[in-house]
C-alpha positions as CSV (number, residue, x, y, z in Angstrom):
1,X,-26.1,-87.2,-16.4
2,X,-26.6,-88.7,-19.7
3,X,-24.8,-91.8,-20.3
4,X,-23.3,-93.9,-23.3
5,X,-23.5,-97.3,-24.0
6,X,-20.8,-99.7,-22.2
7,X,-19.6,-103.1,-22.2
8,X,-17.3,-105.0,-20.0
9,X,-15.0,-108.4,-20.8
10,X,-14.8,-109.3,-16.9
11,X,-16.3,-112.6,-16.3
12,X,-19.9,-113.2,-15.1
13,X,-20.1,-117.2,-14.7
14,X,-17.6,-119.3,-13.0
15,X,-17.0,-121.0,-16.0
16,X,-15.1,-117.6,-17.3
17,X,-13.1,-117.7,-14.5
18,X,-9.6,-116.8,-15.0
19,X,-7.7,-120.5,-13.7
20,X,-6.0,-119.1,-10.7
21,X,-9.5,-117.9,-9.3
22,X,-10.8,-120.4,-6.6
23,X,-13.5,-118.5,-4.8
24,X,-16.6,-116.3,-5.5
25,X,-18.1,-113.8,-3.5
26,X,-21.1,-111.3,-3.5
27,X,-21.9,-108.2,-1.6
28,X,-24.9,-109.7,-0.2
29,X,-23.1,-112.6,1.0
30,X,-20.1,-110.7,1.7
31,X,-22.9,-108.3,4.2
32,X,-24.1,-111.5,5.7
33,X,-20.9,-112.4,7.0
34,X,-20.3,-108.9,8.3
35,X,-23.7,-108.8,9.8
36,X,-23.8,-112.4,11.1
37,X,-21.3,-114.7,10.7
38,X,-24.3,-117.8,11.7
39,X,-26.9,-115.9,9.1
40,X,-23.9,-116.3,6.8
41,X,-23.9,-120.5,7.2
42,X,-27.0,-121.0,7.3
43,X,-28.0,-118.8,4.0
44,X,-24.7,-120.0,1.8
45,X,-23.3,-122.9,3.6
46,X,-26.8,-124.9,4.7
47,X,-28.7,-123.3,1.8
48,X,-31.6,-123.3,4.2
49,X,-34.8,-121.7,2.4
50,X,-36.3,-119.0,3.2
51,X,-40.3,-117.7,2.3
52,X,-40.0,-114.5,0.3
53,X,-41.7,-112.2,2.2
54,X,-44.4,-109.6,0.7
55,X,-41.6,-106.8,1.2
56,X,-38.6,-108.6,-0.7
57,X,-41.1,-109.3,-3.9
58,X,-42.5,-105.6,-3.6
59,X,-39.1,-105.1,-4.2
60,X,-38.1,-107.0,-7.0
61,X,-41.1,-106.0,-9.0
62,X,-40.6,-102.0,-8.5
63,X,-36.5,-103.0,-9.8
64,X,-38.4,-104.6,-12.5
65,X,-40.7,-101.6,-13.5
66,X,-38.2,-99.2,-13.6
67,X,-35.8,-101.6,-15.6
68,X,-38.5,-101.9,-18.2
69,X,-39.5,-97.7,-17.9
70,X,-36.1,-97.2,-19.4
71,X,-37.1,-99.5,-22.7
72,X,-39.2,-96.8,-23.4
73,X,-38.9,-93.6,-25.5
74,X,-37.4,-90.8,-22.9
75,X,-41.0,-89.0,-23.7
76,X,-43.0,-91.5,-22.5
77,X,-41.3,-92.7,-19.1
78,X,-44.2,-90.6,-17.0
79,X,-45.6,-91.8,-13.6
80,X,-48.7,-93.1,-15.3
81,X,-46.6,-94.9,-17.8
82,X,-44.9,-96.6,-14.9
83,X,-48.2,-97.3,-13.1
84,X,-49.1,-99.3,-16.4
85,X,-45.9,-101.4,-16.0
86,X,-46.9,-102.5,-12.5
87,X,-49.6,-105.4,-12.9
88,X,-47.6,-107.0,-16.4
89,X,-44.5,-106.8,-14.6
90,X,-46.2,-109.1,-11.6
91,X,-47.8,-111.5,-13.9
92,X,-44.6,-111.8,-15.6
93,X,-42.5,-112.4,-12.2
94,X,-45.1,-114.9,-11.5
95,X,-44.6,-117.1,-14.2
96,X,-40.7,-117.4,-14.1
97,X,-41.4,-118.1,-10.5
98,X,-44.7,-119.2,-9.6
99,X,-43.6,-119.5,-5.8
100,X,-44.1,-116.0,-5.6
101,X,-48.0,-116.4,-5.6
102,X,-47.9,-117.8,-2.1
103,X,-46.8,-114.4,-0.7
104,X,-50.6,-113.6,-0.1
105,X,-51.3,-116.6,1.8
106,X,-53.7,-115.6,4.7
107,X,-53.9,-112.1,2.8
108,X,-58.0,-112.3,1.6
109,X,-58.5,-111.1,-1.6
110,X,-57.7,-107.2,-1.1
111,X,-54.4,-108.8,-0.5
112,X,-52.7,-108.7,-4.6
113,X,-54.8,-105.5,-4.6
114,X,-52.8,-103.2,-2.0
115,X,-49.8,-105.4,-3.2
116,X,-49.7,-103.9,-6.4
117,X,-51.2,-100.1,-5.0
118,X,-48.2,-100.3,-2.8
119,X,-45.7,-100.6,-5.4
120,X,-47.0,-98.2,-7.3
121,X,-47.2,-95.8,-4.5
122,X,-43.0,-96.6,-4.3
123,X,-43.1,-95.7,-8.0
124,X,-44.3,-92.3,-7.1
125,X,-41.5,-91.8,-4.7
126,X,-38.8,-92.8,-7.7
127,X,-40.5,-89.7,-9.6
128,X,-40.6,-87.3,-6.8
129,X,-36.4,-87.5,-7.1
130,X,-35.4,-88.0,-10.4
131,X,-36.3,-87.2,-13.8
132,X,-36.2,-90.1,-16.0
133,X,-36.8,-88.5,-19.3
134,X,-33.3,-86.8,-18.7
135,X,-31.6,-90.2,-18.6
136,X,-30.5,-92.9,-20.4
137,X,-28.3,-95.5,-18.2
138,X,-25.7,-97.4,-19.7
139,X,-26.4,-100.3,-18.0
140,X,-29.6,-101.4,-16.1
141,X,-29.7,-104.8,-14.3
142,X,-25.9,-105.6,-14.9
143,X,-24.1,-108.8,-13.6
144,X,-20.8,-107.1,-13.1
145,X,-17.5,-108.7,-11.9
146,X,-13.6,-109.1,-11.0
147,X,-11.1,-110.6,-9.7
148,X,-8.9,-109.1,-6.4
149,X,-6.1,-110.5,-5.1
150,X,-5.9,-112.7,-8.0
151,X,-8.0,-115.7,-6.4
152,X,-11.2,-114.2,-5.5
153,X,-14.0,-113.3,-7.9
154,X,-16.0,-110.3,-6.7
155,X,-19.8,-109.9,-8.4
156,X,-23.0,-109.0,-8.1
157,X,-25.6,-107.1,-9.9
158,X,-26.5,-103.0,-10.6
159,X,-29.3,-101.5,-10.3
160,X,-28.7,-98.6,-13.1
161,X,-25.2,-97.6,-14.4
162,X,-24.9,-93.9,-15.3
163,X,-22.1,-92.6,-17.5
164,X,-21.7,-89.0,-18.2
165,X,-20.3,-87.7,-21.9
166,X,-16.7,-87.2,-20.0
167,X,-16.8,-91.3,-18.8
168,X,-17.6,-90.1,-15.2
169,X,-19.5,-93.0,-14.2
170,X,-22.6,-93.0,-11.5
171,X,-23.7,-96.1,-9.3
172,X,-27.8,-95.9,-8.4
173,X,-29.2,-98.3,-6.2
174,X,-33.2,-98.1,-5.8
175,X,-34.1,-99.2,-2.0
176,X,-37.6,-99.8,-1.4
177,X,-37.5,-102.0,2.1
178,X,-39.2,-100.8,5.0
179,X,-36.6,-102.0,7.5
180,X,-35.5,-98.8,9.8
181,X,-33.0,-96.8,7.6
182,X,-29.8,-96.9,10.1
183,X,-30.4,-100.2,10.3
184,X,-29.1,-100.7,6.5
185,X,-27.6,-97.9,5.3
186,X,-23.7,-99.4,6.2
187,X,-24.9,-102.3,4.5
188,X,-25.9,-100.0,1.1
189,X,-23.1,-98.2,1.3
190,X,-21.0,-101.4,2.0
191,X,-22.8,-102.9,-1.3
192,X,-22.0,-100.0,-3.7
193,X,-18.4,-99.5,-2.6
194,X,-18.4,-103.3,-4.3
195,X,-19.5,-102.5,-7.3
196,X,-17.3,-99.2,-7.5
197,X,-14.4,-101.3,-7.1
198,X,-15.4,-103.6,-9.4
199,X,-15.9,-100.7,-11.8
200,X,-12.4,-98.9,-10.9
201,X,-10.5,-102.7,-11.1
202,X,-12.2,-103.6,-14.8
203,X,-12.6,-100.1,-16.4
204,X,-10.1,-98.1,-14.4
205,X,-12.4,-95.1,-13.5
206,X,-13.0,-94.8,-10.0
207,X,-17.3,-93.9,-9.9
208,X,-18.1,-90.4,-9.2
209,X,-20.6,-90.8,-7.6
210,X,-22.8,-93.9,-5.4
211,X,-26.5,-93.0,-5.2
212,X,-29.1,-94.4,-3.0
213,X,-32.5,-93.6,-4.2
214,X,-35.0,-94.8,-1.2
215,X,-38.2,-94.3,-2.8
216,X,-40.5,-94.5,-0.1
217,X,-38.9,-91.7,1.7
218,X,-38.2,-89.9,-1.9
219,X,-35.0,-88.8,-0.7
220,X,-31.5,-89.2,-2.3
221,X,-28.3,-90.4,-0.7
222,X,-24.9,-89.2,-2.3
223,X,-21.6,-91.0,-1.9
224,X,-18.3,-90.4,-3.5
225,X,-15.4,-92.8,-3.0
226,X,-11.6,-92.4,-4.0
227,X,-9.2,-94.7,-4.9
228,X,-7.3,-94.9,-1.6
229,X,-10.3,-95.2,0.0
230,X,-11.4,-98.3,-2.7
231,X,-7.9,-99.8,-1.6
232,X,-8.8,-99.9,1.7
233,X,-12.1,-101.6,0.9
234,X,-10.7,-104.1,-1.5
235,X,-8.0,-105.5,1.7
236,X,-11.5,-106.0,3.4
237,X,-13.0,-107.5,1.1
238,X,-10.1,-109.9,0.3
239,X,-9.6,-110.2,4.7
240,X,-13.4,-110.6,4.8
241,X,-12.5,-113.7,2.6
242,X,-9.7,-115.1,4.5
243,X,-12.7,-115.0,7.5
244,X,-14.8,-117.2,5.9
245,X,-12.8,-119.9,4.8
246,X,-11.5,-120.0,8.0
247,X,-14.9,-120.2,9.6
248,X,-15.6,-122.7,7.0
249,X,-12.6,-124.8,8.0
250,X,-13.1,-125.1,11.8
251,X,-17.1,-125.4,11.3
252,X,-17.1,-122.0,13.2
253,X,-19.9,-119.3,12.5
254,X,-21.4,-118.0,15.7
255,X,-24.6,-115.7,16.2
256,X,-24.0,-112.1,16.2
257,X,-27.2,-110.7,17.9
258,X,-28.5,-107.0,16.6
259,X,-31.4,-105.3,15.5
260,X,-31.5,-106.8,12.1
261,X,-32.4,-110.1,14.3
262,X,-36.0,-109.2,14.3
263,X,-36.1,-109.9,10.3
264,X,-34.2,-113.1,10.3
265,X,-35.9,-116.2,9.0
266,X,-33.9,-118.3,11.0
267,X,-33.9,-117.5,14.8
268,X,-36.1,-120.9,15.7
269,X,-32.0,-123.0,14.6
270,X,-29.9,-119.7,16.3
271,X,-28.4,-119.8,19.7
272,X,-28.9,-116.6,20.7
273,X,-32.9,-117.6,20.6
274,X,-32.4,-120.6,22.6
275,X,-32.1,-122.8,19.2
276,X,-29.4,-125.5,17.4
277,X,-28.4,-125.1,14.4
278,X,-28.4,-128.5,11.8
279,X,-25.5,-130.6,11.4
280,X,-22.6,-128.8,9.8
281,X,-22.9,-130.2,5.9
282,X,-20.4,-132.6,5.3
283,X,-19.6,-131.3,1.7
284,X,-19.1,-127.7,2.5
285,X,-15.1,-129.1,3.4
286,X,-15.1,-130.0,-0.2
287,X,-17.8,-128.1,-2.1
288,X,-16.5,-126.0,-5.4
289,X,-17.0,-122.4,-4.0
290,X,-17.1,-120.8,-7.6
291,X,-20.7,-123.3,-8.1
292,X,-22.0,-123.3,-4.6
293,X,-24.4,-120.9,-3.0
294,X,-21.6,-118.3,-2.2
295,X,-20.9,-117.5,-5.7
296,X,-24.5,-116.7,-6.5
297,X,-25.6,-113.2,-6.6
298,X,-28.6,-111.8,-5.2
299,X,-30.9,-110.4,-8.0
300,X,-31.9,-106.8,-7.7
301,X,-34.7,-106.0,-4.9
302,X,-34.5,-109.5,-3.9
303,X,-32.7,-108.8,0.0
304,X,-34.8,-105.4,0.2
Protein backbone atom coordinates (compact mmCIF):
# COMPACT_ATOMS: atom_id res chain seq x y z
CA UNK A 1 0.00 0.00 0.00
CA UNK A 2 1.62 3.16 -0.93
CA UNK A 3 0.39 6.16 0.82
CA UNK A 4 0.05 10.04 0.37
CA UNK A 5 0.81 12.70 2.46
CA UNK A 6 -1.95 13.67 5.20
CA UNK A 7 -2.77 16.21 7.70
CA UNK A 8 -5.33 16.52 10.29
CA UNK A 9 -6.92 19.89 12.14
CA UNK A 10 -8.11 17.83 15.32
CA UNK A 11 -6.44 19.04 18.32
CA UNK A 12 -3.30 17.59 19.90
CA UNK A 13 -2.71 19.76 23.21
CA UNK A 14 -5.36 20.67 25.68
CA UNK A 15 -4.89 24.06 24.99
CA UNK A 16 -6.76 23.32 21.31
CA UNK A 17 -9.37 21.95 23.05
CA UNK A 18 -12.75 22.78 21.74
CA UNK A 19 -14.45 24.68 25.20
CA UNK A 20 -17.06 22.15 25.91
CA UNK A 21 -14.30 19.44 26.16
CA UNK A 22 -13.56 18.70 29.96
CA UNK A 23 -11.70 15.47 29.97
CA UNK A 24 -8.75 13.61 28.11
CA UNK A 25 -8.16 10.21 27.73
CA UNK A 26 -5.61 7.76 26.04
CA UNK A 27 -5.67 4.17 25.06
CA UNK A 28 -3.07 3.28 27.34
CA UNK A 29 -4.82 4.84 30.14
CA UNK A 30 -8.04 3.93 28.90
CA UNK A 31 -6.39 -0.14 28.91
CA UNK A 32 -5.33 0.43 32.47
CA UNK A 33 -8.62 1.00 33.69
CA UNK A 34 -9.98 -1.95 31.81
CA UNK A 35 -7.12 -4.09 33.05
CA UNK A 36 -6.93 -2.71 36.64
CA UNK A 37 -8.95 -0.20 37.84
CA UNK A 38 -6.01 0.23 41.12
CA UNK A 39 -3.09 0.06 38.28
CA UNK A 40 -5.27 2.80 36.81
CA UNK A 41 -4.90 5.24 40.23
CA UNK A 42 -1.84 4.59 40.99
CA UNK A 43 -0.26 5.24 37.31
CA UNK A 44 -2.64 8.47 36.43
CA UNK A 45 -4.17 9.44 39.67
CA UNK A 46 -0.87 8.97 42.24
CA UNK A 47 1.53 9.44 39.34
CA UNK A 48 3.61 6.95 41.11
CA UNK A 49 7.03 6.29 39.15
CA UNK A 50 7.85 3.56 37.74
CA UNK A 51 11.80 2.19 36.53
CA UNK A 52 11.78 1.68 32.78
CA UNK A 53 12.59 -1.61 32.45
CA UNK A 54 15.28 -3.04 29.76
CA UNK A 55 12.12 -4.38 27.70
CA UNK A 56 9.97 -1.04 27.54
CA UNK A 57 13.35 0.98 26.24
CA UNK A 58 14.15 -1.93 23.80
CA UNK A 59 11.06 -0.91 22.72
CA UNK A 60 11.07 2.65 22.27
CA UNK A 61 14.40 2.56 20.46
CA UNK A 62 13.29 -0.24 17.77
CA UNK A 63 9.94 2.48 17.19
CA UNK A 64 12.67 4.89 16.90
CA UNK A 65 14.74 3.06 14.16
CA UNK A 66 12.19 2.26 12.04
CA UNK A 67 10.72 5.86 12.36
CA UNK A 68 14.04 7.14 11.17
CA UNK A 69 14.41 4.06 8.31
CA UNK A 70 11.55 5.76 6.62
CA UNK A 71 13.69 9.25 6.33
CA UNK A 72 15.61 7.41 4.02
CA UNK A 73 15.49 6.96 0.17
CA UNK A 74 13.00 3.70 -0.40
CA UNK A 75 16.45 2.08 -1.90
CA UNK A 76 18.37 2.28 0.94
CA UNK A 77 15.94 1.12 3.88
CA UNK A 78 17.82 -2.47 3.96
CA UNK A 79 18.36 -4.55 7.16
CA UNK A 80 21.91 -3.37 7.39
CA UNK A 81 20.81 0.14 6.90
CA UNK A 82 18.60 -0.42 9.89
CA UNK A 83 21.36 -2.12 11.94
CA UNK A 84 23.31 1.16 11.41
CA UNK A 85 20.41 3.18 12.90
CA UNK A 86 20.49 1.18 16.15
CA UNK A 87 23.57 2.49 18.37
CA UNK A 88 22.81 6.56 17.07
CA UNK A 89 19.28 6.07 17.74
CA UNK A 90 20.33 4.90 21.69
CA UNK A 91 22.83 7.68 22.13
CA UNK A 92 20.27 9.98 21.00
CA UNK A 93 17.42 8.57 23.41
CA UNK A 94 19.89 8.90 26.02
CA UNK A 95 20.49 12.32 25.89
CA UNK A 96 16.71 13.60 25.84
CA UNK A 97 16.53 11.30 28.75
CA UNK A 98 19.48 10.38 30.45
CA UNK A 99 17.39 8.23 33.07
CA UNK A 100 17.47 5.68 30.50
CA UNK A 101 21.26 4.81 31.28
CA UNK A 102 20.31 3.26 34.56
CA UNK A 103 18.43 0.35 32.74
CA UNK A 104 21.90 -1.62 32.90
CA UNK A 105 22.35 -1.22 36.48
CA UNK A 106 23.72 -4.61 37.82
CA UNK A 107 23.96 -5.61 34.02
CA UNK A 108 28.29 -5.76 33.78
CA UNK A 109 29.52 -4.45 30.81
CA UNK A 110 28.19 -7.07 28.15
CA UNK A 111 25.00 -5.50 29.33
CA UNK A 112 24.59 -2.17 26.53
CA UNK A 113 26.18 -4.81 24.28
CA UNK A 114 23.34 -7.56 24.00
CA UNK A 115 20.98 -4.43 24.65
CA UNK A 116 21.64 -3.14 21.39
CA UNK A 117 22.26 -6.99 19.58
CA UNK A 118 18.80 -7.55 20.82
CA UNK A 119 17.20 -4.78 19.18
CA UNK A 120 18.70 -5.35 16.22
CA UNK A 121 17.79 -8.95 16.29
CA UNK A 122 13.84 -7.42 16.58
CA UNK A 123 14.87 -5.37 13.50
CA UNK A 124 15.34 -8.58 11.62
CA UNK A 125 12.00 -9.75 12.49
CA UNK A 126 10.38 -6.24 11.05
CA UNK A 127 12.10 -7.31 7.64
CA UNK A 128 11.22 -10.91 7.61
CA UNK A 129 7.27 -9.34 7.26
CA UNK A 130 7.30 -6.35 5.34
CA UNK A 131 9.04 -4.74 2.68
CA UNK A 132 9.83 -1.31 3.42
CA UNK A 133 11.19 -0.09 0.18
CA UNK A 134 7.46 -0.66 -1.07
CA UNK A 135 6.21 1.94 1.43
CA UNK A 136 6.01 5.31 2.18
CA UNK A 137 3.59 6.03 5.34
CA UNK A 138 1.69 9.03 5.50
CA UNK A 139 2.27 9.52 8.89
CA UNK A 140 4.92 7.94 11.30
CA UNK A 141 4.88 8.79 15.08
CA UNK A 142 1.54 10.82 14.91
CA UNK A 143 -0.24 12.45 17.94
CA UNK A 144 -3.70 12.00 16.67
CA UNK A 145 -6.99 13.05 18.30
CA UNK A 146 -10.89 13.81 18.79
CA UNK A 147 -13.49 14.52 20.59
CA UNK A 148 -16.71 11.89 21.31
CA UNK A 149 -19.52 12.68 22.96
CA UNK A 150 -18.67 16.17 22.78
CA UNK A 151 -16.75 16.34 26.26
CA UNK A 152 -14.16 13.84 26.05
CA UNK A 153 -10.93 14.24 24.08
CA UNK A 154 -9.65 10.79 22.73
CA UNK A 155 -5.65 10.66 21.71
CA UNK A 156 -2.78 8.99 21.58
CA UNK A 157 0.03 8.28 19.18
CA UNK A 158 0.57 5.92 15.70
CA UNK A 159 2.98 3.99 15.09
CA UNK A 160 2.84 4.21 10.98
CA UNK A 161 -0.24 5.51 9.04
CA UNK A 162 -0.65 3.87 5.65
CA UNK A 163 -2.87 5.42 2.92
CA UNK A 164 -3.47 3.72 -0.27
CA UNK A 165 -3.95 5.93 -3.76
CA UNK A 166 -7.94 5.27 -3.30
CA UNK A 167 -7.69 7.02 0.57
CA UNK A 168 -8.10 3.53 2.13
CA UNK A 169 -6.22 4.04 5.19
CA UNK A 170 -4.05 1.30 7.18
CA UNK A 171 -3.18 1.38 11.10
CA UNK A 172 0.39 -0.53 11.91
CA UNK A 173 1.41 -0.94 15.28
CA UNK A 174 5.07 -2.56 15.82
CA UNK A 175 5.00 -4.80 19.11
CA UNK A 176 8.26 -5.86 20.35
CA UNK A 177 7.37 -6.89 24.22
CA UNK A 178 8.06 -10.19 25.39
CA UNK A 179 5.07 -10.54 27.67
CA UNK A 180 3.00 -13.86 26.59
CA UNK A 181 0.96 -12.88 23.46
CA UNK A 182 -2.79 -13.70 24.79
CA UNK A 183 -1.91 -11.88 27.48
CA UNK A 184 -2.01 -8.49 25.29
CA UNK A 185 -3.39 -8.96 22.20
CA UNK A 186 -7.22 -7.56 23.60
CA UNK A 187 -5.21 -4.84 24.73
CA UNK A 188 -3.56 -4.14 20.93
CA UNK A 189 -6.51 -4.67 19.48
CA UNK A 190 -8.34 -2.52 22.11
CA UNK A 191 -5.58 0.34 21.30
CA UNK A 192 -5.95 0.36 17.44
CA UNK A 193 -9.75 0.28 17.49
CA UNK A 194 -8.86 3.90 19.24
CA UNK A 195 -7.10 5.26 16.80
CA UNK A 196 -9.52 3.93 13.96
CA UNK A 197 -12.13 5.84 15.53
CA UNK A 198 -10.25 8.67 15.89
CA UNK A 199 -9.43 8.30 12.16
CA UNK A 200 -13.18 7.52 10.99
CA UNK A 201 -14.56 10.66 13.58
CA UNK A 202 -11.86 13.35 12.08
CA UNK A 203 -11.40 12.13 8.43
CA UNK A 204 -14.57 10.18 7.94
CA UNK A 205 -12.97 6.97 6.45
CA UNK A 206 -13.37 4.11 8.60
CA UNK A 207 -9.46 2.20 8.42
CA UNK A 208 -9.21 -0.79 6.25
CA UNK A 209 -7.28 -2.39 7.87
CA UNK A 210 -5.45 -2.58 11.81
CA UNK A 211 -2.10 -4.32 11.59
CA UNK A 212 -0.10 -5.75 14.42
CA UNK A 213 3.40 -6.39 13.30
CA UNK A 214 5.09 -8.45 16.38
CA UNK A 215 8.53 -8.53 15.29
CA UNK A 216 10.06 -11.04 17.48
CA UNK A 217 7.65 -13.62 16.37
CA UNK A 218 7.79 -12.02 12.56
CA UNK A 219 4.35 -12.65 12.20
CA UNK A 220 1.46 -10.26 11.17
CA UNK A 221 -1.91 -9.74 12.76
CA UNK A 222 -4.80 -8.44 10.47
CA UNK A 223 -7.84 -6.56 11.75
CA UNK A 224 -10.63 -4.89 9.92
CA UNK A 225 -13.24 -2.90 11.77
CA UNK A 226 -16.65 -1.36 10.52
CA UNK A 227 -18.40 1.48 11.41
CA UNK A 228 -21.14 -0.18 13.50
CA UNK A 229 -18.66 -1.96 15.09
CA UNK A 230 -16.54 1.54 15.79
CA UNK A 231 -19.98 2.78 17.26
CA UNK A 232 -20.12 0.22 19.57
CA UNK A 233 -16.50 0.92 20.64
CA UNK A 234 -16.90 4.65 20.88
CA UNK A 235 -20.19 4.08 23.75
CA UNK A 236 -17.25 2.16 25.50
CA UNK A 237 -15.05 4.32 25.35
CA UNK A 238 -17.28 7.30 26.38
CA UNK A 239 -18.95 4.49 29.42
CA UNK A 240 -15.32 3.53 30.17
CA UNK A 241 -15.23 7.36 31.01
CA UNK A 242 -18.22 7.77 33.00
CA UNK A 243 -16.30 4.70 35.15
CA UNK A 244 -13.57 6.57 35.98
CA UNK A 245 -14.90 9.68 37.12
CA UNK A 246 -16.99 7.87 39.13
CA UNK A 247 -14.12 5.85 40.66
CA UNK A 248 -12.50 9.20 40.97
CA UNK A 249 -15.35 10.62 42.86
CA UNK A 250 -15.94 7.96 45.63
CA UNK A 251 -11.90 7.42 45.94
CA UNK A 252 -12.88 3.85 44.59
CA UNK A 253 -10.30 1.85 42.33
CA UNK A 254 -9.88 -1.75 43.57
CA UNK A 255 -7.28 -4.45 42.48
CA UNK A 256 -8.25 -6.59 39.67
CA UNK A 257 -5.82 -9.63 39.98
CA UNK A 258 -4.67 -11.48 36.52
CA UNK A 259 -1.81 -12.53 34.79
CA UNK A 260 -0.55 -9.25 33.73
CA UNK A 261 0.07 -8.96 37.72
CA UNK A 262 3.37 -10.47 37.41
CA UNK A 263 4.63 -7.30 35.36
CA UNK A 264 3.19 -4.67 37.63
CA UNK A 265 5.58 -2.22 39.34
CA UNK A 266 3.38 -1.80 42.01
CA UNK A 267 2.16 -4.97 43.86
CA UNK A 268 4.40 -4.05 47.16
CA UNK A 269 1.11 -0.73 47.70
CA UNK A 270 -1.79 -3.44 46.10
CA UNK A 271 -4.12 -5.39 48.17
CA UNK A 272 -4.31 -8.31 46.42
CA UNK A 273 -0.35 -8.70 47.56
CA UNK A 274 -1.05 -8.07 51.07
CA UNK A 275 -0.11 -4.18 50.50
CA UNK A 276 -1.89 -0.44 51.13
CA UNK A 277 -2.09 1.77 48.77
CA UNK A 278 -0.98 5.78 49.69
CA UNK A 279 -3.33 8.24 50.75
CA UNK A 280 -5.84 9.05 48.08
CA UNK A 281 -4.38 12.70 46.66
CA UNK A 282 -6.26 15.32 47.90
CA UNK A 283 -6.17 17.29 44.47
CA UNK A 284 -7.34 14.52 42.19
CA UNK A 285 -11.17 15.96 43.37
CA UNK A 286 -10.11 19.06 41.78
CA UNK A 287 -7.19 18.45 39.37
CA UNK A 288 -7.76 19.82 35.59
CA UNK A 289 -8.11 16.44 33.78
CA UNK A 290 -7.22 17.91 30.30
CA UNK A 291 -3.34 18.85 32.13
CA UNK A 292 -3.07 15.99 34.56
CA UNK A 293 -1.50 12.59 34.03
CA UNK A 294 -4.63 11.15 32.25
CA UNK A 295 -4.45 13.36 29.33
CA UNK A 296 -0.96 12.31 28.57
CA UNK A 297 -0.20 9.82 25.98
CA UNK A 298 2.09 7.14 26.07
CA UNK A 299 4.89 7.53 23.43
CA UNK A 300 5.41 4.77 21.03
CA UNK A 301 7.16 1.41 22.47
CA UNK A 302 7.14 3.05 25.74
CA UNK A 303 4.15 0.28 27.56
CA UNK A 304 5.75 -2.62 25.36
Amino acid sequence: MTAEPVTTSQPSSPAQAPPTVRASLSPSRAADFKTCPLLYRFRSIDRLPERTTIEQARGTLVHAVLERLFDLPAPGRTPAAAGDLVAPQWDRLVTEQPELAAIFDGAGPAGPVEFLRSAAGLLEGYFAVEDPTRLEPAERESLISAVVDEELLIRGYLDRLDVAPDGALRVVDYKTGGAPREAFEARALFQLKFYALVLWRTRGVVPRVLRLLYLRDAEVLDYTPDADELLRFERTVVALWRAIEQATARQDFRPRPSRLCDWCSHQALCPSFGGTPPPFPVAAATADPLRDARSTPVVPGADE
